[in-house]
C-alpha positions, 0 to 999 in steps of 0.5 A: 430571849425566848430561845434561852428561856426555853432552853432552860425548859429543856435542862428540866425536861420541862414541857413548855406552857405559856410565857409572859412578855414585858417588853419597854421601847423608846417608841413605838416602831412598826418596823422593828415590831413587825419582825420581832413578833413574827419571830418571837411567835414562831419560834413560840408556836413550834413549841405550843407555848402560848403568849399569856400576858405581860406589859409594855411600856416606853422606855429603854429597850428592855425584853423580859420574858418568863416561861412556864413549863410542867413536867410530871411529879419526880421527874424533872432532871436536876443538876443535882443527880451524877453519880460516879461511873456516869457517862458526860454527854452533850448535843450538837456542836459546841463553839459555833457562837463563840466563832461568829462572836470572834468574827464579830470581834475581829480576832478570826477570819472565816469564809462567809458561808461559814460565818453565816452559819456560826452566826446563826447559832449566835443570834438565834439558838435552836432550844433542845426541848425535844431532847429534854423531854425524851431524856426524862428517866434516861438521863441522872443530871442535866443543864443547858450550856450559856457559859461553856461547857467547862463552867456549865458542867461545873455547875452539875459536879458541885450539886451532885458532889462528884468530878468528872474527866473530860475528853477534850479532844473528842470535845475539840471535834464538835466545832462544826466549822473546825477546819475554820481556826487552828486546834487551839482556838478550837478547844477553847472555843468548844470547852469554854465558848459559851452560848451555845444553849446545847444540853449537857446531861449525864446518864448511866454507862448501862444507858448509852444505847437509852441516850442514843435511841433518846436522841434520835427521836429528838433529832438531834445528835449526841455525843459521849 
C-alpha cells in the first residue's frame, strides 16, 4: 500500500516526505502487526519518508495511506507533456505481476524459482523513486504503470494530445521469466499485465544518451 503511493511520487519526480496511515482491524493482532509495521517502516525509511499521523480504529480491514512529496516550482513531470517526435521509455521488466497473478489463478505453470520471483513483483513493487528524481528536466511525460503499460501510456497520449507506436515486440522481451510462457502469453502480459508500478515517460530523442545517464544513477535499467 505504501509502495503503490509512492510510486505515485515518482511519476511526479516527486521526492517523498511523510505518509499518514489510517489502518481499521477486526482486532488487535500482534502477530499480524508485528510484520506489517517492520515492512511498512522499512520500506518507509529507505526513502526518508517518515510516519506523521493517522488513526486506527477496529473495523474491517482497511489500510489508507497518503503520502506527501515536494518537488521544485515548474518541474514535476505531468502526464500532460509528450510532444511528436519524443521517444516511449519505460523501467525494468514489465509482466512479472501478471505471471505470478496467472500462477495464482491456475491458468500457467512455471518453476518455483521463477514463480517466486515474479511473486515478489506482485506482493511487494520496488517504487521507482530514484529514477523520478533523476528524470526531472530529462523526461517531457511521465506516469507509473498500475493498469499496463497499453492503458497507462494512454493516460499520457490523451493529456498531451499526441499517438504513439509502440514496438511490441521489443516490449514482449522485458518479461523477465519470458522463456517461462509461449510469446503470446508474453505479449499480452507485458503490453497489458498491470501492476507492474515501473515508469513510463517520454523524452526527446536529443535526450537518449540524457535518459540513460539518468538511469544508470537510478540503478534501474531503461528501455526505448
Amino acid at each position: 500500500c505504501l509502495a503503490v503511493n509512492l510510486s505515485d511520487l515518482a511519476a511526479c519526480g516527486a521526492r517523498p516526505l511523510a505518509f499518514t496511515l489510517a489502518l481499521s482491524l477486526p482486532q488487535a493482532d500482534e502477530a499480524w502487526l508485528a510484520p506489517f509495521s517492520r515492512g511498512m517502516l522499512a520500506l518507509a525509511d529507505a526513502h526518508g519518508c517518515e510516519l506523521v499521523g493517522g488513526d486506527t480504529t477496529r473495523g474491517p480491514l482497511s489500510i489508507c495511506i497518503t503520502v506527501f512529496g515536494e518537488v521544485p516550482t515548474g518541474q514535476a513531470l505531468l502526464r500532460s507533456g509528450a510532444r511528436a517526435g519524443d521517444d516511449v521509455w519505460v523501467s525494468g521488466t514489465l509482466g512479472d505481476a501478471r505471471l505470478a497473478l496467472e500462477v495464482f489463478r491456475g491458468t500457467v505453470s512455471v518453476d518455483g524459482t521463477v514463480f517466486e520471483a515474479a511473486r515478489r513483483r506482485l506482493e511487494q513493487p520496488e517504487p521507482r523513486v530514484a529514477l523520478g528524481l533523476a528524470l526531472r528536466g530529462v523526461a517531457s511525460a511521465a506516469i507509473d504503470m498500475s493498469d499496463g503499460l497499453l492503458g497507462d501510456l494512454g493516460h499520457i497520449l490523451q493529456r498531451s494530445q499526441v499517438g504513439a507506436t509502440v514496438e511490441s515486440e521489443a516490449v514482449r522481451a522485458l518479461l523477465a521469466a519470458g522463456g517461462a510462457v509461449d510469446a503470446a502469453r508474453q505479449r499480452a502480459f507485458t503490453l497489458s499485465g498491470g501492476d507492474d508500478y515501473e515508469l513510463c515517460f517520454t523524452a526527446p530523442a536529443s535526450a537518449r544518451a540524457a535518459v540513460q545517464a539518468a538511469g544508470a544513477a537510478a540503478g534501474t535499467a531503461v528501455t526505448r
